[in-house]
SEMAR-48422 format. One record per atom (N, C-alpha, C): residue in one letter; x, y, z. Coordinates in steps of 0.001 Angstrom, whole numbers, plus 500000, padded with zeros to 6 digits. Atoms other than C-alpha are relative to their C-alpha. Layout:
<recs>
AXYZ/...
</recs>
This chain:
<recs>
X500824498789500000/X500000500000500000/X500864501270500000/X499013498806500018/X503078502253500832/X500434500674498840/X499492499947501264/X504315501693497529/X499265500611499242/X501365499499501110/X500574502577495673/X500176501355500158/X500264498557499609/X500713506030497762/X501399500891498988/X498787499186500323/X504635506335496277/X499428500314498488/X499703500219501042/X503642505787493035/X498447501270499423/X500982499261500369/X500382507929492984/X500578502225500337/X499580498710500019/X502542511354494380/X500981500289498653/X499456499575501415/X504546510576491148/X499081500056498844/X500894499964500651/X501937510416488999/X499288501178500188/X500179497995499907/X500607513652490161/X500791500956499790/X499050498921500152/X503791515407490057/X500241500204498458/X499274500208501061/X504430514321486562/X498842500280498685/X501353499477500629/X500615514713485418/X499750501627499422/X499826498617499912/X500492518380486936/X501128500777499192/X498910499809500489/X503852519077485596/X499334500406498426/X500340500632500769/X502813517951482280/X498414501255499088/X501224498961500584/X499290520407481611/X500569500814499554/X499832498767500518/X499357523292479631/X498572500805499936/X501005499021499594/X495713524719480191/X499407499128500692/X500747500187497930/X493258524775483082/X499114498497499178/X500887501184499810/X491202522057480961/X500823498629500189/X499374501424499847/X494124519531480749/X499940499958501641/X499784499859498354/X494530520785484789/X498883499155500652/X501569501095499341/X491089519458485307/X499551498822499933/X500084501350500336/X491338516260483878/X501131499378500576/X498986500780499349/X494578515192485244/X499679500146501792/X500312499991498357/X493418516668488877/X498916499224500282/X501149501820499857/X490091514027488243/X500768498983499844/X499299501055499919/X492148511291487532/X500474499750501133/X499388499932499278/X494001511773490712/X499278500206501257/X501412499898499113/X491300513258493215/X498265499880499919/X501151499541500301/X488239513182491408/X499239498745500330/X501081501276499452/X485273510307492472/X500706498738499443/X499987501382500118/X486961507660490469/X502255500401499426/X498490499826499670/X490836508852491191/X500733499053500736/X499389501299499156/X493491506580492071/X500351500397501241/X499511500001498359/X494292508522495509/X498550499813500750/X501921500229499491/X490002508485495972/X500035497860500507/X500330501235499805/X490306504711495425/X500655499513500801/X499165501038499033/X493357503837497730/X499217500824501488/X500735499740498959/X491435506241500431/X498558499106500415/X501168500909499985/X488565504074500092/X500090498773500656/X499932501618498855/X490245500645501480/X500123500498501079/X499918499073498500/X490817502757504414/X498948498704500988/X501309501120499536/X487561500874505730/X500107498235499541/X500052501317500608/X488536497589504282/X501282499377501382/X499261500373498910/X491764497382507116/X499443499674501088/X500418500072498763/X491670495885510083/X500332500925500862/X500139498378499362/X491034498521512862/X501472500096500657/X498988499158499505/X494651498376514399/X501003500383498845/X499002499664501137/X496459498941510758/X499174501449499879/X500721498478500636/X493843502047510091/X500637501550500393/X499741498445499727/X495204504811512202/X501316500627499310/X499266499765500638/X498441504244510576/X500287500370498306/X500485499838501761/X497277504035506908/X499326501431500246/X500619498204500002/X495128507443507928/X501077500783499776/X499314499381499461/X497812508927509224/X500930500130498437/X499109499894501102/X500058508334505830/X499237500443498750/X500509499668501611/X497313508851503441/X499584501751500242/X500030498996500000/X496773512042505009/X501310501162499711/X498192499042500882/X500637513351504428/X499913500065498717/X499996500197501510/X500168511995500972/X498854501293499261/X501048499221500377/X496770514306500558/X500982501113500414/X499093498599499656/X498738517107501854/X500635500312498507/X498774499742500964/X501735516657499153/X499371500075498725/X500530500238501111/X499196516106496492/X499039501300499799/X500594498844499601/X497324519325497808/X500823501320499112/X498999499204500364/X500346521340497360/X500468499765498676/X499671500277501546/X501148519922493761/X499000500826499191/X501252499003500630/X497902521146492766/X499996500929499972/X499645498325499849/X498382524412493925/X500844500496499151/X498885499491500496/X501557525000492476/X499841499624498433/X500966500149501493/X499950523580489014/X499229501343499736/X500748499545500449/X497332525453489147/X500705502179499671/X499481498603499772/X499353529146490134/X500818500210498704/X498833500226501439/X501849527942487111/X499152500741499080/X501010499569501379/X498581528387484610/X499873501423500112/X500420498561499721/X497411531438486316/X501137501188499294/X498860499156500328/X500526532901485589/X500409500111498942/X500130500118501330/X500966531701481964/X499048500542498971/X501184499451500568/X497569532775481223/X500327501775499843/X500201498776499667/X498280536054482527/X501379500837499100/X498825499960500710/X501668536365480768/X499564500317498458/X501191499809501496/X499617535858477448/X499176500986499869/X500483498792500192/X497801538796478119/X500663500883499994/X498996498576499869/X500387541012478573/X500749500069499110/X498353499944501565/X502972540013475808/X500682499792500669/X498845500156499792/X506320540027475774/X500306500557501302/X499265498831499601/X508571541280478380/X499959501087499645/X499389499107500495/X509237544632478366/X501424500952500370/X498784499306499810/X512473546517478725/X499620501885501189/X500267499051499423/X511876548902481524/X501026501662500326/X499258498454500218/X514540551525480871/X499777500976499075/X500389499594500851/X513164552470477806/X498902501412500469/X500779498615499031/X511322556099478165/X498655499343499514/X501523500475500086/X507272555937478626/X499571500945499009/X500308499476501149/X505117556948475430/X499244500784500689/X501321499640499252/X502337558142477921/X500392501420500636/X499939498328499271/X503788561726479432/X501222500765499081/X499291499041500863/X505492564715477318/X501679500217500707/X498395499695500285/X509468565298477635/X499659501110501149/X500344499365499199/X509400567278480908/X500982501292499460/X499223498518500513/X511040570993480449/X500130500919501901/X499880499163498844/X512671573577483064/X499107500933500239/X500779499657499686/X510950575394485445/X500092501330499594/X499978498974500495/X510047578843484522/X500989500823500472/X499020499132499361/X512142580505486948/X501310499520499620/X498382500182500675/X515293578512486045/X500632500463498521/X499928499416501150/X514431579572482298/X500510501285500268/X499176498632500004/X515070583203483256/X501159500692500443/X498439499648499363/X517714582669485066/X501343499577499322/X499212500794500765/X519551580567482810/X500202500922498894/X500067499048500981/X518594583446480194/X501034501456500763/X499228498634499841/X519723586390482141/X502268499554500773/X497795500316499752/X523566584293483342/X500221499882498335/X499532500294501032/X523576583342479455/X500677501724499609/X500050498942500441/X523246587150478639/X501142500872500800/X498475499611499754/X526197588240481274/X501219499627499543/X498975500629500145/X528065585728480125/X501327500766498511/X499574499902501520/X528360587019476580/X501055501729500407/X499076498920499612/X530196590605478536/X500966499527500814/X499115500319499163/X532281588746480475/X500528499530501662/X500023500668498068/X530868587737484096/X499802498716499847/X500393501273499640/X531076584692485368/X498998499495501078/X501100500865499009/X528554582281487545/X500985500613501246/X499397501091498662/X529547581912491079/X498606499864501290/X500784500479498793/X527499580555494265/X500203499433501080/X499566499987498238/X527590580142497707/X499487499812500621/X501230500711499454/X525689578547500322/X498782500884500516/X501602499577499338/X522009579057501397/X500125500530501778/X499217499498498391/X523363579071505145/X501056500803500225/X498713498974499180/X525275581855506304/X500034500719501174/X500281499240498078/X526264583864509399/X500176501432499655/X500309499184499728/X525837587476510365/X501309500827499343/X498489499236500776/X529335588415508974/X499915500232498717/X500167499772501248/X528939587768505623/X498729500428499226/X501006499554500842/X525631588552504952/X499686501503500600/X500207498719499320/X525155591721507191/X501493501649500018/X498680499658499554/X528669593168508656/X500675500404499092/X499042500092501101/X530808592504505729/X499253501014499051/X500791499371500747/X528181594451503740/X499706501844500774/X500199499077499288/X528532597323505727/X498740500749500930/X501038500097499789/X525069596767507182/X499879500621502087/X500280499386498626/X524951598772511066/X499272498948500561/X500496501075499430/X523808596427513951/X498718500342500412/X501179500187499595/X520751598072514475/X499129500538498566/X500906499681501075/X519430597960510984/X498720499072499743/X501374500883499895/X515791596625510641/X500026498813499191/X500175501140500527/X516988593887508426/X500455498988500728/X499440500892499443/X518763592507510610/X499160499467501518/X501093500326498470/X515399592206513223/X499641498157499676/X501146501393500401/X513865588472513675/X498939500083499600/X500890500162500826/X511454589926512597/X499609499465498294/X499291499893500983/X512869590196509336/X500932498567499341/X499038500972500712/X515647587257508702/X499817498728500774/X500068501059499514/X515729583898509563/X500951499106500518/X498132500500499073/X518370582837512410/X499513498889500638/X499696501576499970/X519395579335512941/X500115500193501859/X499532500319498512/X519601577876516724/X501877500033499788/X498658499437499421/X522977578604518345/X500810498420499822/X499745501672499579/X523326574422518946/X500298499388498730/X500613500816501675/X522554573685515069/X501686500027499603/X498472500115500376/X526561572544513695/X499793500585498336/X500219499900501994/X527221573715509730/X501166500034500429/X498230499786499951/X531204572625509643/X500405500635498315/X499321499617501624/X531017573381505852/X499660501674500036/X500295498153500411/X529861577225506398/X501081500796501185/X499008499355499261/X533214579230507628/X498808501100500471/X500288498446499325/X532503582043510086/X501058500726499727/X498997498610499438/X534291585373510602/X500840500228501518/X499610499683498721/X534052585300514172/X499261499022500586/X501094500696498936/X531263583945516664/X498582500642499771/X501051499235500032/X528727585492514960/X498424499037499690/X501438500606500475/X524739583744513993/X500243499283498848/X500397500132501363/X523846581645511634/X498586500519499445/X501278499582500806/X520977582394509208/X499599499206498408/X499762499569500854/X519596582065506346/X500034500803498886/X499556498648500717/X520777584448503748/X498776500830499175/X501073498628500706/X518533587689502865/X500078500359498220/X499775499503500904/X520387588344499531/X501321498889499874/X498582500485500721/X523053586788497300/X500848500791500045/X499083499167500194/X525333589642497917/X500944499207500743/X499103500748499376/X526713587336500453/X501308499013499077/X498526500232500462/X528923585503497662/X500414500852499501/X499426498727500133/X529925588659496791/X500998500046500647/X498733499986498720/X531888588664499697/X500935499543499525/X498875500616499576/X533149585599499934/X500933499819498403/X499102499763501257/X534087585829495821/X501283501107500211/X498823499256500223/X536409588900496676/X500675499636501652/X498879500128498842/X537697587311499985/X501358498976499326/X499357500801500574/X539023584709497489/X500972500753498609/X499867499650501384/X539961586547494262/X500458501310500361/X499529498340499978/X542048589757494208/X499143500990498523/X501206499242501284/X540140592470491519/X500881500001499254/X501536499644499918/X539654592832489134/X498575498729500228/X500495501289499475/X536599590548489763/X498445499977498760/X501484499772500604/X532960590386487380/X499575498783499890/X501060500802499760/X530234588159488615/X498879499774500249/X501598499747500203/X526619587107488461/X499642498940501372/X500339501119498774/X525408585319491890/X498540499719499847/X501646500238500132/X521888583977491053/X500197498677501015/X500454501238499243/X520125581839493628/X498844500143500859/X501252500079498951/X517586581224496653/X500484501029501286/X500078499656498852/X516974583879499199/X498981499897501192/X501297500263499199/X514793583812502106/X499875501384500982/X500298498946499434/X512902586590504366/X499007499800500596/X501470500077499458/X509873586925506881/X499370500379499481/X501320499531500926/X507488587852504412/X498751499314500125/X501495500985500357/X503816586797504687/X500115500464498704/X500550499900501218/X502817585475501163/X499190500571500059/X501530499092500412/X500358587288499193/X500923500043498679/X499692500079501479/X500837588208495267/X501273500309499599/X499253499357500136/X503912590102495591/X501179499703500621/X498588500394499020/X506153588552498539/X499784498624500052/X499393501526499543/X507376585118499156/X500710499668501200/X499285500085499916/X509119584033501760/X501293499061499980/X498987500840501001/X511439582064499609/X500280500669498596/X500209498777501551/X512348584160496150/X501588499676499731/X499263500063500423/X514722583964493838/X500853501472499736/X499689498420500355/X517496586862492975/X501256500022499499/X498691500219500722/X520079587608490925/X501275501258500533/X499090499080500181/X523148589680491376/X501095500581499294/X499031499721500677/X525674591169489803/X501008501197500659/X498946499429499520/X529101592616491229/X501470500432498958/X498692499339500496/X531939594543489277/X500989500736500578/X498458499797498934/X535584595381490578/X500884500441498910/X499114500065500756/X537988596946488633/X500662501755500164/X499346498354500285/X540347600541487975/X498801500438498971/X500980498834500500/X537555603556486894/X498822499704499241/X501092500353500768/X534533602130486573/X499038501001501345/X501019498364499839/X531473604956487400/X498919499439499678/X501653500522500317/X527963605129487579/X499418499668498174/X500249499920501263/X528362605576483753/X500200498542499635/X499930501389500356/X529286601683483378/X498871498937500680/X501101501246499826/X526737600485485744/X498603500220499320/X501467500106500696/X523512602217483655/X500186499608498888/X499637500742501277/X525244600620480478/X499582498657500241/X500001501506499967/X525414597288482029/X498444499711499932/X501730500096499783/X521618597700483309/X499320500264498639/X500233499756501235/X520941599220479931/X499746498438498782/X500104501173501211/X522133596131477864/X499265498751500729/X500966501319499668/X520288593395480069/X499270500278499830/X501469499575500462/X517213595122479632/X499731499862499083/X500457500075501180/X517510595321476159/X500381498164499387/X499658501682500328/X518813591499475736/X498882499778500341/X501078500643498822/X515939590766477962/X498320500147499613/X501769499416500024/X512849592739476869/X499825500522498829/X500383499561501030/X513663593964473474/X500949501727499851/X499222498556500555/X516005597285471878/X498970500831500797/X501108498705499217/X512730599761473339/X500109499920501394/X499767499759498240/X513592598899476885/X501264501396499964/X499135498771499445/X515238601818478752/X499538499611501558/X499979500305498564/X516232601865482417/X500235501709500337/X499906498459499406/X516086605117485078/X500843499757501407/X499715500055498877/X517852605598488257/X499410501021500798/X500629498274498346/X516132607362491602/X501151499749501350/X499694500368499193/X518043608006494270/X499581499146501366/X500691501193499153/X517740605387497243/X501132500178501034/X499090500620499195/X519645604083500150/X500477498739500238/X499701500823499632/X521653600946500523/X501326500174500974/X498732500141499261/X524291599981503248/X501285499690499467/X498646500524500895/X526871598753500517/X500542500451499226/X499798499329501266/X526799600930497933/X499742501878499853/X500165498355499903/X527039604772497878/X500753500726499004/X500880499459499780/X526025606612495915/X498990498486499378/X500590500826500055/X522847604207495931/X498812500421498761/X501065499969500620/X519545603636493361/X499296499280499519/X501295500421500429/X516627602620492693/X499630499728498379/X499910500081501328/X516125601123489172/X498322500066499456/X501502500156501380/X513029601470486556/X500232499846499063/X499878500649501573/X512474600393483676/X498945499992499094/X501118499397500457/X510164601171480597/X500530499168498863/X499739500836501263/X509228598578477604/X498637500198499418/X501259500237500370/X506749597519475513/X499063498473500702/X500771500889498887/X505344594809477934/X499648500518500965/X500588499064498643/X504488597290480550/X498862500852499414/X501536499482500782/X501494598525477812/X499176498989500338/X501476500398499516/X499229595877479343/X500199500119501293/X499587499693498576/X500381596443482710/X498960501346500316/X500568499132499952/X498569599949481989/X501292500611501006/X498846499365499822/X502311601738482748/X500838500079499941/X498788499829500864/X505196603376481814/X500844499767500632/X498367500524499223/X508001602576484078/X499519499055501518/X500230500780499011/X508191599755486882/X501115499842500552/X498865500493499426/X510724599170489791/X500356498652499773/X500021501589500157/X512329595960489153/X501847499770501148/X498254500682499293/X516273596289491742/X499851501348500245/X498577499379499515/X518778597842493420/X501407500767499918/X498567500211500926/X522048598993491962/X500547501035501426/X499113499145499300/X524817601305493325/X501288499748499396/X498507499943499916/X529002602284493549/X500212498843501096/X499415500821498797/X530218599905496477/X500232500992500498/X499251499258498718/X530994601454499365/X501310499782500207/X498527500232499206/X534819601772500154/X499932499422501251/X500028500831498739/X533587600251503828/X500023498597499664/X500619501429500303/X532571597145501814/X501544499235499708/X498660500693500419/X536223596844500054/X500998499940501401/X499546500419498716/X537717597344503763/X499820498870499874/X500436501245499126/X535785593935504784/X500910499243499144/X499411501248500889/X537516592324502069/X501303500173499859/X498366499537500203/X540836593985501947/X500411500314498165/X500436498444501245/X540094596042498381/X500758500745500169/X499259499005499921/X542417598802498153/X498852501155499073/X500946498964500621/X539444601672497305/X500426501281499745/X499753498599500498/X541743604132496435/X500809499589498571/X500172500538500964/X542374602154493516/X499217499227499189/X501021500703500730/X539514600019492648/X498929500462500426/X501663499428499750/X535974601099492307/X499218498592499643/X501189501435500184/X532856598778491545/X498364500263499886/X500901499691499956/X529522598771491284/X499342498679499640/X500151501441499955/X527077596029491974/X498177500277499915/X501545500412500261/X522916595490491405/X499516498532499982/X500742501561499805/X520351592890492117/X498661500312499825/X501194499621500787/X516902592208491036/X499614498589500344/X500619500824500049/X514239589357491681/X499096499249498837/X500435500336500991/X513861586590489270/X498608499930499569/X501435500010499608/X510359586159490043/X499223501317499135/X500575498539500577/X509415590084489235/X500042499481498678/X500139499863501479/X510717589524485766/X499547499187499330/X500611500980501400/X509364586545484702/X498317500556500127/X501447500078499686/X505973587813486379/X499746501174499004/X500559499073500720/X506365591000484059/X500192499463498437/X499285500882500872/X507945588724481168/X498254499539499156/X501421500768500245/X504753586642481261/X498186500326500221/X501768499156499798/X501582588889482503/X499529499260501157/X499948500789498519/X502141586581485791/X499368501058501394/X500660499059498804/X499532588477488776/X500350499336501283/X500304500756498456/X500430586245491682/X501542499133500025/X498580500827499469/X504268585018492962/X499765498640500226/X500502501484499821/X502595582181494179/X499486499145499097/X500300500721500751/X501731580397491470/X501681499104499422/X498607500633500555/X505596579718490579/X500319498542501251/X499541501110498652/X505490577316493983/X498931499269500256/X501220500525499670/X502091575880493803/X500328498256499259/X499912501048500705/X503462572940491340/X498582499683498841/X501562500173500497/X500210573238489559/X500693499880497987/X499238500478501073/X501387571325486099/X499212501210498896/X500467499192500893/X498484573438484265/X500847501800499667/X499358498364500313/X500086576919484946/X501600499199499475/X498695500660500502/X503953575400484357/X499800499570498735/X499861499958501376/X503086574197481093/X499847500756498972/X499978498590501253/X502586576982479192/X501166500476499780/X498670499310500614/X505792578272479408/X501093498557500027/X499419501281500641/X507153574515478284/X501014500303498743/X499069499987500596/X510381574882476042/X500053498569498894/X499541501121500302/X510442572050473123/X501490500019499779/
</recs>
């Protein structure tokens, strides 16, 4: 009888094995379990033993039902899986790109920024950048910024715990961390490194306490630009401002200066600017920066010799210009991720 049970788990293994659809599955699993199956029929003498051989014959024909259980299974999961294989096709090669979503493109703001470094590039500044974290030296101090100037309130900037480590952001002294109000900060550290002359464009991420609303962020992008060299005058920095405008917005741009105040730059001003994209705006000139001379206090911080080198440096928020660029009413929409607004200004 031992032998019938050996010879019926091979016969299943080799049956199951053996199918290729669920109807052969069903006919070889009747043969085997079904009312007139050879493991049905050896369960059947069961009752034909005498009663002290039975518990042992149970006992083995039930392991055997087990192993013959599990054959089945693993038959039947085989098909499932073959079947299902057949619906799908081939393999497919999953590195291959998907037909189903468009060629993604940069974000709008990197477009203008990428446009206005292309457009220094072609006079002769270079990139540079510098971290998001800085301390009170280089973004304040070094800038000739007084300790009780309102930018420098909590209200205003955003200072790091005292405890918080940054081994990659040098200090000056023992002063705060933060992080940085303005990109003027690689400004700095570009002429702590680089003797003049020096011409560079610092575009990147600043941050500020600003409640949002259409106009403030507090996260914004901003570009700068710093020049260093023997006898350069306000007359080279409304040239420079001059030709980005017109790279930027078209030959009919023109720029204005008002006087202003900054801590870095003296004499300081206020920039405007007048195109033909400011006719649906309903007006003729719009602030869009900053500019100025450097301050001789500023070339102190850096060790500048300002009785030989002059400079003059401006900054401006990428944001503004793409929002006047594009007829853009609301800052917030550049951070919302909202794919519908972002695709419009899609680059093929």
């Amino acid at each position: 009888m031992e032998e019938t049970l050996k010879q019926i788990i091979e016969q299943a293994r080799s049956s199951i094995e053996a199918v290729a659809t669920q109807a052969d599955f069903e006919a070889a699993k009747a043969r085997i379990v079904g009312p007139n199956g050879s493991f049905t029929e050896v369960r059947k003498q069961i009752g034909t033993l005498p009663k002290e051989q039975r518990p042992v014959f149970g006992k083995m024909v039930n392991q055997i039902k087990q192993q013959i259980e599990s054959i089945l299974e693993t038959g039947k999961e085989r098909l499932k899986q073959a079947e299902l294989q057949s619906r799908i096709g081939p393999a497919i090669d999953p590195t291959l790109p998907t037909p189903d979503y468009p060629d993604g493109t940069f974000h709008l703001l990197t477009q203008i920024r990428d446009e206005l470094c292309s457009i220094m590039r072609k006079v002769g500044f270079t990139i540079a950048e510098g971290p998001e974290v800085e301390t009170e030296w280089f973004c304040f101090d070094a800038l000739n910024t007084p300790s009780d100037h309102p930018a420098r309130d909590l209200q205003d900037t955003y200072y790091l715990k005292d405890n918080v480590p940054f081994g990659n952001i040098s200090k000056h002294g023992n002063e705060r961390h933060l992080l940085r109000t303005h990109t003027s900060t690689v400004q700095i550290r570009e002429m702590l490194k680089t003797p003049p002359p020096i011409h560079i464009v610092s575009p990147g991420r600043c941050y500020r306490r600003d409640t949002a609303d259409a106009t403030h962020s507090a996260s914004f992008c901003q570009m700068e630009c710093l020049a260093v060299d023997r006898g350069l005058s306000v007359k080279d920095l409304k040239a420079i401002l001059d030709y980005i405008f017109q790279s930027l917005l078209g030959k009919d741009a023109q720029t204005r200066f008002r006087p202003h105040f900054f801590p870095y730059t003296e004499p300081s001003f206020e920039v405007d600017f007048n195109c033909a994209h400011l006719k649906r705006l309903g007006k003729d000139w719009v602030e869009i920066g900053g500019c100025g001379m450097v301050d001789p206090a500023v070339f102190d911080s850096v060790g500048y010799n300002s009785d030989i080198f002059s400079g003059y440096a401006f900054g401006f928020g990428i944001e503004r210009i793409a929002m006047i660029l594009h007829g853009v009413d609301d800052i917030r929409y550049f951070y919302q991720n909202d794919l519908r607004f972002l695709r419009q200004f899609s680059k093929a």
